[in-house]
PyMOL Python script that loads the backbone (N, CA, C, O; Angstrom):
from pymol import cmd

cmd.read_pdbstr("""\
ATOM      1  N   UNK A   1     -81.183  10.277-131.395  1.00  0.00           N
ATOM      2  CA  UNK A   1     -80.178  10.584-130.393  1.00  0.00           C
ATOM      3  C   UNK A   1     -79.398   9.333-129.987  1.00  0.00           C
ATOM      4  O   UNK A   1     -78.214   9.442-129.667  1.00  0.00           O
ATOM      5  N   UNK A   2     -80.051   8.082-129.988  1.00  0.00           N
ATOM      6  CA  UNK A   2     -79.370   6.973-129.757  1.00  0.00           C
ATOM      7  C   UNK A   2     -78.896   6.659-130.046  1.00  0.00           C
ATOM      8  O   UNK A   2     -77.979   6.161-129.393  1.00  0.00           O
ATOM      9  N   UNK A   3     -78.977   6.574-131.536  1.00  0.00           N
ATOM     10  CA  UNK A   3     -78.209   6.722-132.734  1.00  0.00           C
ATOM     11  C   UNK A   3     -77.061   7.129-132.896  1.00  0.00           C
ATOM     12  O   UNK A   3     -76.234   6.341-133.355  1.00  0.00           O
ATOM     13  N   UNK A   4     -76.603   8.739-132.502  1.00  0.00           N
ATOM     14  CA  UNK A   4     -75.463   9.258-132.724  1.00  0.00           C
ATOM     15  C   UNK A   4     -74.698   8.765-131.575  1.00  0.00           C
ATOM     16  O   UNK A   4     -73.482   8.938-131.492  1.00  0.00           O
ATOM     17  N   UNK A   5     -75.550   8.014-130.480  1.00  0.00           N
ATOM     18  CA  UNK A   5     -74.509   7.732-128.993  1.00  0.00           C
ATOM     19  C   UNK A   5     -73.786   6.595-129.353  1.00  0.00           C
ATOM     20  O   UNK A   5     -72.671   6.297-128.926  1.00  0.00           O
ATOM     21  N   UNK A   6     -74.486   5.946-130.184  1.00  0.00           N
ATOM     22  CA  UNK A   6     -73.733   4.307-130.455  1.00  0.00           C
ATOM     23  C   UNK A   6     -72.964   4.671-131.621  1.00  0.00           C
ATOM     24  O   UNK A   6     -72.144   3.809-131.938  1.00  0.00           O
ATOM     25  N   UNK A   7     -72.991   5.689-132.341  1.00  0.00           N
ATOM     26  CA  UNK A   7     -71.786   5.919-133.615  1.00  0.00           C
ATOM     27  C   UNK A   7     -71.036   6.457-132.725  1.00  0.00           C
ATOM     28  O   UNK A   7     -70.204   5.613-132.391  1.00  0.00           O
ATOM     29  N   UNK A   8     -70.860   7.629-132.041  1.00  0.00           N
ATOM     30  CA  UNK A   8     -69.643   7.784-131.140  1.00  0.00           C
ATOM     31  C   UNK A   8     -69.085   6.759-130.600  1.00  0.00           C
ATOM     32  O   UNK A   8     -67.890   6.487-130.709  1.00  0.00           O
ATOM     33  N   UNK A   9     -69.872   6.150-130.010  1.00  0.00           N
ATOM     34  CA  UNK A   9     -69.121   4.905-128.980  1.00  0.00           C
ATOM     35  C   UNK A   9     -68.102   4.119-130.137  1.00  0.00           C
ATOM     36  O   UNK A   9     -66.882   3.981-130.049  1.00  0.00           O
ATOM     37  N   UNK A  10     -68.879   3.718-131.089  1.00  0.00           N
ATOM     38  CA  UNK A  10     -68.051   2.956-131.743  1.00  0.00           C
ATOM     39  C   UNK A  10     -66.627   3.581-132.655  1.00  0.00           C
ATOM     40  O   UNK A  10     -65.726   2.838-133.043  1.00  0.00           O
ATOM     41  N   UNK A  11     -66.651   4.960-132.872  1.00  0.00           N
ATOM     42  CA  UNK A  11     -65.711   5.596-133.018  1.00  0.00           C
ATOM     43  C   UNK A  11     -65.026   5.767-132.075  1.00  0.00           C
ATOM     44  O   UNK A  11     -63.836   5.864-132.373  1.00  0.00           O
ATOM     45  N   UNK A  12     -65.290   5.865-130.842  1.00  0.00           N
ATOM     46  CA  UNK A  12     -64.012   6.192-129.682  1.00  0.00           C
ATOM     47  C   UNK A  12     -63.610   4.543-129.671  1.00  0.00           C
ATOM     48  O   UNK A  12     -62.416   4.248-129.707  1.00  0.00           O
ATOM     49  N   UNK A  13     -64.325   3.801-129.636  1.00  0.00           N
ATOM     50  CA  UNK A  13     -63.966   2.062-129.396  1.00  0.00           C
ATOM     51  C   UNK A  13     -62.715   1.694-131.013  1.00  0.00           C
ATOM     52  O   UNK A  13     -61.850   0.828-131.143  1.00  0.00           O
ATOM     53  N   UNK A  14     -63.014   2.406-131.632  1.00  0.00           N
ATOM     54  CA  UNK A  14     -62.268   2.155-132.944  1.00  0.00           C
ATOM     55  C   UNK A  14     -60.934   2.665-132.589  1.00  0.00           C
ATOM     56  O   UNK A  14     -59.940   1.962-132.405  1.00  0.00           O
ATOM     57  N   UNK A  15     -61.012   4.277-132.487  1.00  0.00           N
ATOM     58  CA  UNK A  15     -59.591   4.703-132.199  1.00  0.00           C
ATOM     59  C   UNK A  15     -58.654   4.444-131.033  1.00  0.00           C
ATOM     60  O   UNK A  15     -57.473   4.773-130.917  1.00  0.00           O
ATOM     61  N   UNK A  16     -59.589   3.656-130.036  1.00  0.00           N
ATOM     62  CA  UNK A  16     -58.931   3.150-129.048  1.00  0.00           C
ATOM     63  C   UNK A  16     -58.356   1.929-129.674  1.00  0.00           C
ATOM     64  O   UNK A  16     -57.223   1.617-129.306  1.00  0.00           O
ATOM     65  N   UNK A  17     -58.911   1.241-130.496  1.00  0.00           N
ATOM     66  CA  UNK A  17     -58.432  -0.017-131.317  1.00  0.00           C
ATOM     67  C   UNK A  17     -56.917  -0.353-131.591  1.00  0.00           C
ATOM     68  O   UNK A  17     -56.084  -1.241-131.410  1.00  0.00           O
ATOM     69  N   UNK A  18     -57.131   1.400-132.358  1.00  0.00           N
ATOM     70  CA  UNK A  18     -56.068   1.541-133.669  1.00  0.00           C
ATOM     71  C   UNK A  18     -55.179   1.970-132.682  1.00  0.00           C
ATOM     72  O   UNK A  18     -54.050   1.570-132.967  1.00  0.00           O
ATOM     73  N   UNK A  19     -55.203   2.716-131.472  1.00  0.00           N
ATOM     74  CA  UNK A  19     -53.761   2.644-130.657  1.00  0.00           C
ATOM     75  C   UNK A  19     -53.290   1.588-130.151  1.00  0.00           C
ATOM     76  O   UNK A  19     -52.078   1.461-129.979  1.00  0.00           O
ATOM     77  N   UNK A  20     -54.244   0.567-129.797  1.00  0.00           N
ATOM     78  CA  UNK A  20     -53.370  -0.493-128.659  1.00  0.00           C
ATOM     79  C   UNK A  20     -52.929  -1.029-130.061  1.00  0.00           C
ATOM     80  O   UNK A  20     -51.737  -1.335-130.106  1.00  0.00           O
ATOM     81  N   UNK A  21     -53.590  -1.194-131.133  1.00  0.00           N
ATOM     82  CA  UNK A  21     -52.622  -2.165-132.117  1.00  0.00           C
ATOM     83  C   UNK A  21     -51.578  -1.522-132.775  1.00  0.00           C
ATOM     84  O   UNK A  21     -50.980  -2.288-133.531  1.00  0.00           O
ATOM     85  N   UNK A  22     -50.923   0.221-132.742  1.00  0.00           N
ATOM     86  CA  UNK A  22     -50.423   0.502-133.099  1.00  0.00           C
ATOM     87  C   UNK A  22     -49.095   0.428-132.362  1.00  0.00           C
ATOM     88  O   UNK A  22     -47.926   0.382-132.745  1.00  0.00           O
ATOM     89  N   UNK A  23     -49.826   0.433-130.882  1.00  0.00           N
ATOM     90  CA  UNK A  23     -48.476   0.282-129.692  1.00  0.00           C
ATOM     91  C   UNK A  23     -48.114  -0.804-129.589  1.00  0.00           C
ATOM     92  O   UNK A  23     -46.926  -0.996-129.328  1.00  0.00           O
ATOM     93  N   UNK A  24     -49.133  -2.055-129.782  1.00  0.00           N
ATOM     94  CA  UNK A  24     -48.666  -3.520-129.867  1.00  0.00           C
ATOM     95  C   UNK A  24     -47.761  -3.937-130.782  1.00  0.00           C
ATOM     96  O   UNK A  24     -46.800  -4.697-130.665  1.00  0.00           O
ATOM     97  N   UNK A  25     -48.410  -3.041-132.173  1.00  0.00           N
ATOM     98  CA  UNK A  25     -47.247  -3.666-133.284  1.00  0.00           C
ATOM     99  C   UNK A  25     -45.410  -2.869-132.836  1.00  0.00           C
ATOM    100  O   UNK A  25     -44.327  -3.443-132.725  1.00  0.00           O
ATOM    101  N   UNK A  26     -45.745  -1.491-132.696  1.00  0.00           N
ATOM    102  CA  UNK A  26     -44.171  -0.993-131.747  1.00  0.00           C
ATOM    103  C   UNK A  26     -43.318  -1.936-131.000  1.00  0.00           C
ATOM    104  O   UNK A  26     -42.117  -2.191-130.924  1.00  0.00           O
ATOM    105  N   UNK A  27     -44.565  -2.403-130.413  1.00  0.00           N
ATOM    106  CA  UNK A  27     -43.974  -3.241-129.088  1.00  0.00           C
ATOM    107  C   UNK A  27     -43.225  -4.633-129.329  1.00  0.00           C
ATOM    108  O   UNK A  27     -42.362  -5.168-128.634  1.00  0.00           O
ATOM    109  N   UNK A  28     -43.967  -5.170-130.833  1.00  0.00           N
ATOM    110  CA  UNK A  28     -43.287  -6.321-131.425  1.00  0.00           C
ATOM    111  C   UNK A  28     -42.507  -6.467-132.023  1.00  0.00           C
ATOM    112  O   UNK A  28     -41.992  -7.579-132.138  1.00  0.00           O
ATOM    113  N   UNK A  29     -42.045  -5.305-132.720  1.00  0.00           N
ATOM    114  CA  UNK A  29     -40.865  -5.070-133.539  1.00  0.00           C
ATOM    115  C   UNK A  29     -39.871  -4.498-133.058  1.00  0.00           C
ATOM    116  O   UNK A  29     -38.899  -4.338-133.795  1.00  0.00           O
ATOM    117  N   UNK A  30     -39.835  -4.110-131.933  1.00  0.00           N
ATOM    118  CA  UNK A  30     -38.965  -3.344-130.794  1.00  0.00           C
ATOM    119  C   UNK A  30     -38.204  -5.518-129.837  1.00  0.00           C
ATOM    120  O   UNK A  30     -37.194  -5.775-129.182  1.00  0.00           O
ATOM    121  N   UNK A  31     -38.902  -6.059-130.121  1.00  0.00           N
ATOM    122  CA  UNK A  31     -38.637  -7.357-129.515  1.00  0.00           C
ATOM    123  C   UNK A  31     -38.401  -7.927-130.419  1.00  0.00           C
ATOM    124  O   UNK A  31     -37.608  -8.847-130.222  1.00  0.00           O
ATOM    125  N   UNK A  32     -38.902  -7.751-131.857  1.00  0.00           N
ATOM    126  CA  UNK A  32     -37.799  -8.561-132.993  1.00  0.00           C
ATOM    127  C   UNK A  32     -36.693  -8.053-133.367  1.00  0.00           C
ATOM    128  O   UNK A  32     -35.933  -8.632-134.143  1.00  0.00           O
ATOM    129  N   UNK A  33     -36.464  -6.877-132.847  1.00  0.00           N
ATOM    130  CA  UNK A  33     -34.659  -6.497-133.371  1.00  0.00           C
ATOM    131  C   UNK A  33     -34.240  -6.739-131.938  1.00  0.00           C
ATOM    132  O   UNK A  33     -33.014  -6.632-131.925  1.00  0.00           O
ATOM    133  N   UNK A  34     -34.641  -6.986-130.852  1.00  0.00           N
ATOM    134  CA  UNK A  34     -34.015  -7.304-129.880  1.00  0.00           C
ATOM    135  C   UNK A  34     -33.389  -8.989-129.872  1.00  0.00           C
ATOM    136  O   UNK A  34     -32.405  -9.411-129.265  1.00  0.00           O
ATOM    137  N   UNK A  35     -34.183  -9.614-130.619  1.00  0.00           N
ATOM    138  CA  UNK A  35     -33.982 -11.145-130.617  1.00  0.00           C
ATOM    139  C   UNK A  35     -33.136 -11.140-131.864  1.00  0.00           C
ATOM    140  O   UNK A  35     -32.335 -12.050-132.079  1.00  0.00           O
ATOM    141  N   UNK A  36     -33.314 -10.068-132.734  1.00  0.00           N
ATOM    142  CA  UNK A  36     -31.906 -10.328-133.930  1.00  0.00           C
ATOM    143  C   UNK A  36     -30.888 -10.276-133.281  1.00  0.00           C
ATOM    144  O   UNK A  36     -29.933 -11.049-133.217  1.00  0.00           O
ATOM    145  N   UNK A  37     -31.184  -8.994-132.607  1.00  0.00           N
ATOM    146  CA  UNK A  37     -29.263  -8.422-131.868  1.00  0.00           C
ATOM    147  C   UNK A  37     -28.177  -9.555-132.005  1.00  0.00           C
ATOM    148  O   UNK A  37     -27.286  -9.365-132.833  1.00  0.00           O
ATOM    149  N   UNK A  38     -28.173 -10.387-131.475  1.00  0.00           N
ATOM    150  CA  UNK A  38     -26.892 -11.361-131.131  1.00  0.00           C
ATOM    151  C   UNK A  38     -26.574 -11.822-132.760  1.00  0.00           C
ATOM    152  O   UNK A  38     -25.393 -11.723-133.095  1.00  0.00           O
ATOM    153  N   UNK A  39     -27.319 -12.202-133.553  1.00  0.00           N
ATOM    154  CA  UNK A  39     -26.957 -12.888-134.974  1.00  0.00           C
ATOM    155  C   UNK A  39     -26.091 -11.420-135.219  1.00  0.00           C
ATOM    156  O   UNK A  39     -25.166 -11.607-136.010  1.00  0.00           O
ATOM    157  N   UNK A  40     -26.182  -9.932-134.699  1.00  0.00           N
ATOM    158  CA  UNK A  40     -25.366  -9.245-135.278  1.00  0.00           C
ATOM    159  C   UNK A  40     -24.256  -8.573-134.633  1.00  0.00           C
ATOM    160  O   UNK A  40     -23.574  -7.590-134.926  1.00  0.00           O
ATOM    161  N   UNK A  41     -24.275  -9.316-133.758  1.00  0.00           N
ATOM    162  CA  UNK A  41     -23.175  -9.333-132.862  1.00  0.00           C
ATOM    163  C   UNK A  41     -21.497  -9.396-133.212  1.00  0.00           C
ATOM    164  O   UNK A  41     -20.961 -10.209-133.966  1.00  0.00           O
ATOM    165  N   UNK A  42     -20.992  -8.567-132.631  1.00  0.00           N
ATOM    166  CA  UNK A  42     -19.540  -8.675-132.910  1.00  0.00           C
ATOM    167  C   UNK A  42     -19.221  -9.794-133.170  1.00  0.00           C
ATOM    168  O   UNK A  42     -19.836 -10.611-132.486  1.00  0.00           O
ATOM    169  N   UNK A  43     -18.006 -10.532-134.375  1.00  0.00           N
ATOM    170  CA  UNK A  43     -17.339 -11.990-134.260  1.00  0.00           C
ATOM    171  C   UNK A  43     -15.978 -12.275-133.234  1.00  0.00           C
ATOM    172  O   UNK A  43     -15.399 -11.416-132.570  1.00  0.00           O
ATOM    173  N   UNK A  44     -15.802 -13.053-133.274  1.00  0.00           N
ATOM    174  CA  UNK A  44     -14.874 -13.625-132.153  1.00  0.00           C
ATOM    175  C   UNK A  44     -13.610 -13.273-132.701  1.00  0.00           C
ATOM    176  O   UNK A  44     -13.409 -13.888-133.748  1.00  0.00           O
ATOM    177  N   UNK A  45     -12.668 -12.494-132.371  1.00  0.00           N
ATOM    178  CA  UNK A  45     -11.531 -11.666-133.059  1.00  0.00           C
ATOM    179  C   UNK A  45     -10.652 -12.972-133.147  1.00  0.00           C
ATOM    180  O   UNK A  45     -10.694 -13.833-132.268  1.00  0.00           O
ATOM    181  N   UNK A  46      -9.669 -13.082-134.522  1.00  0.00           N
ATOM    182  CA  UNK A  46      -9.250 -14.338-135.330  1.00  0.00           C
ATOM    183  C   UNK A  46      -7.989 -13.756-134.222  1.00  0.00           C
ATOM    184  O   UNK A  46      -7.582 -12.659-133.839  1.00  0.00           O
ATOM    185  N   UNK A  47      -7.651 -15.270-133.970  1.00  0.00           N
ATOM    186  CA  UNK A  47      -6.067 -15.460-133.304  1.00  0.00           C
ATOM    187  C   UNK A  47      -4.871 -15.064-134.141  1.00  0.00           C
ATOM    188  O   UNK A  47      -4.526 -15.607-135.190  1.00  0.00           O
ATOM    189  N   UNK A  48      -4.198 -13.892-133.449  1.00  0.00           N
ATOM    190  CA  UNK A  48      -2.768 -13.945-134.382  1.00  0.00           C
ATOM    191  C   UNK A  48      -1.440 -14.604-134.205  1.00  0.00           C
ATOM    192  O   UNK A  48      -0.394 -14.484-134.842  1.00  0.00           O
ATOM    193  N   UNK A  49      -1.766 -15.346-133.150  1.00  0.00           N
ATOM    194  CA  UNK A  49      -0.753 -16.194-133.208  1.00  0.00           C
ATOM    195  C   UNK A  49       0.366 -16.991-134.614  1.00  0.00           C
ATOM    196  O   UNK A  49       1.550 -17.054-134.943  1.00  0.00           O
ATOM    197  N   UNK A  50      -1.156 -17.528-135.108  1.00  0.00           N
ATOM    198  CA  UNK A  50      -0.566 -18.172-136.616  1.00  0.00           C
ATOM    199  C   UNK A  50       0.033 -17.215-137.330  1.00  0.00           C
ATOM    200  O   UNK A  50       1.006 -17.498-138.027  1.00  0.00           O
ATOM    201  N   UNK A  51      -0.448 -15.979-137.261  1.00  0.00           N
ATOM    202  CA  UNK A  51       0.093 -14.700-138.182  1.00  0.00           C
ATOM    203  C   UNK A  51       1.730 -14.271-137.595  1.00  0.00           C
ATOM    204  O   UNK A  51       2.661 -13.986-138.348  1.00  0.00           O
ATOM    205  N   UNK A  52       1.792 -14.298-136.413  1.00  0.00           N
ATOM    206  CA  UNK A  52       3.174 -14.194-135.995  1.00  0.00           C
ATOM    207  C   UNK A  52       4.003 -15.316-136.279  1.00  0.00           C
ATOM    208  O   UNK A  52       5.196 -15.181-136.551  1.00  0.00           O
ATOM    209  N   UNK A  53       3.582 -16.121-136.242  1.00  0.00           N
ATOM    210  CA  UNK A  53       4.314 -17.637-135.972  1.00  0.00           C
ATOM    211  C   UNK A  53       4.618 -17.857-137.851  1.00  0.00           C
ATOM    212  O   UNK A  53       5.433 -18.762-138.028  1.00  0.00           O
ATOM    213  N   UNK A  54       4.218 -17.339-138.923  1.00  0.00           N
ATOM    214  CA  UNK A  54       3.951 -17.659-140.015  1.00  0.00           C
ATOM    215  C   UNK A  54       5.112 -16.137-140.030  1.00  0.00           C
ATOM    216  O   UNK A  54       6.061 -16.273-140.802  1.00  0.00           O
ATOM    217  N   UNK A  55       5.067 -14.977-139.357  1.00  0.00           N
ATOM    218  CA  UNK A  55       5.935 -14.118-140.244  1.00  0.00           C
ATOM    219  C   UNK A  55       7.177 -15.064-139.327  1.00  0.00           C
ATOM    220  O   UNK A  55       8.069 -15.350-140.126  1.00  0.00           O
ATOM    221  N   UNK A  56       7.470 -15.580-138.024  1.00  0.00           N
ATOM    222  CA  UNK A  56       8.613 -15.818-137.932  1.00  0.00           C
ATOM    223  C   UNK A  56       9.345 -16.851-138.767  1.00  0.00           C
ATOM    224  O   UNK A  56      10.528 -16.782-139.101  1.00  0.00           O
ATOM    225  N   UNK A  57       8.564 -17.728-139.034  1.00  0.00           N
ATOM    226  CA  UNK A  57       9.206 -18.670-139.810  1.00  0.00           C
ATOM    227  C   UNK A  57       9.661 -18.464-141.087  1.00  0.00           C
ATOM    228  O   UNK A  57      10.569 -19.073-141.652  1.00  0.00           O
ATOM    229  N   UNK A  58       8.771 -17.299-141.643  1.00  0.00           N
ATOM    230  CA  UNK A  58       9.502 -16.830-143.070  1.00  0.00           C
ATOM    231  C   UNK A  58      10.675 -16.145-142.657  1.00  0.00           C
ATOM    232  O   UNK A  58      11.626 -16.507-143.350  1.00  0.00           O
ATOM    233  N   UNK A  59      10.932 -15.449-141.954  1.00  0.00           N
ATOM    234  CA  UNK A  59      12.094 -14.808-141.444  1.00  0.00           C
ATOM    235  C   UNK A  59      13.176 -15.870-141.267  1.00  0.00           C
ATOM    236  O   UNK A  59      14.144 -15.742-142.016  1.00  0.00           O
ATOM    237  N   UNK A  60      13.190 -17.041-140.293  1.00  0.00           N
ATOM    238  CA  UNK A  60      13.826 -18.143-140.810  1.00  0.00           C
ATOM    239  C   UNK A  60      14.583 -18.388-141.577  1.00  0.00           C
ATOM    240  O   UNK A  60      15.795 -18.250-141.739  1.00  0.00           O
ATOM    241  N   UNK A  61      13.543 -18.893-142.213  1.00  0.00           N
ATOM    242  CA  UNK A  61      13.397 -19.269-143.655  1.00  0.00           C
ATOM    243  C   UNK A  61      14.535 -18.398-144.739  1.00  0.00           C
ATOM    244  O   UNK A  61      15.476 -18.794-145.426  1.00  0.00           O
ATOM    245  N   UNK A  62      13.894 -16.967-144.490  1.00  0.00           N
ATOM    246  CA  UNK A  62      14.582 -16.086-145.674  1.00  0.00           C
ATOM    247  C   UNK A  62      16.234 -15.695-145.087  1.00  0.00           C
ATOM    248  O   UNK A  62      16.943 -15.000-145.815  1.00  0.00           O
ATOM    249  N   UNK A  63      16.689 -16.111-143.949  1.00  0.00           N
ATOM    250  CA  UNK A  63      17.929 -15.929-143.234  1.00  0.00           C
ATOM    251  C   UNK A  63      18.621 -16.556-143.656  1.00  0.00           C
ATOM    252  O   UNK A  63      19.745 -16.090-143.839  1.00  0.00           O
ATOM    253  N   UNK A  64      18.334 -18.028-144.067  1.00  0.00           N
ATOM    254  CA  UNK A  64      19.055 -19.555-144.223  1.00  0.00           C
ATOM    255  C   UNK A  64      19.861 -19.142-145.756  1.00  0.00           C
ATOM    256  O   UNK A  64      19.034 -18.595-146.486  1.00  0.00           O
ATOM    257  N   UNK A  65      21.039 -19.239-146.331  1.00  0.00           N
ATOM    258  CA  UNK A  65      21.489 -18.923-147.870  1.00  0.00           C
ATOM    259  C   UNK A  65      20.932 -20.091-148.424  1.00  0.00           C
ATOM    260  O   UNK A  65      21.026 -20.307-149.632  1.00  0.00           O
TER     261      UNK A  65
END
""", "prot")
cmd.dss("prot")
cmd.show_as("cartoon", "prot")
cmd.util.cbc("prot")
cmd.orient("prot")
């Protein structure tokens, strides 16, 4: 009888195991895409200034005979 009390125990102690490490590992990979986030972060939208300033001058440019 003692026997089967300490194989239970150690089966409920097991599957209690396998959850906290199943929720722990959740819990760590839920905080490594949180610490990626920013590397995938929107980029800093390119200035169009030069792009205007580059069509005016061809315009200029293509006016002059």
């Amino acid at each position: 009888m003692i026997a089967m009390l300490q194989f239970a125990t150690l089966v409920i102690t097991t599957i209690f195991a396998v959850a906290a490490a199943v929720a722990l590992h959740g819990l760590f990979l839920r905080a490594a895409f949180l610490m990626m986030r920013p590397a995938t972060a929107p980029r800093i939208q390119a200035r169009t200034e030069l792009v205007r300033g580059t069509t005016q001058l061809a315009r200029t440019f293509a006016s002059r005979p």
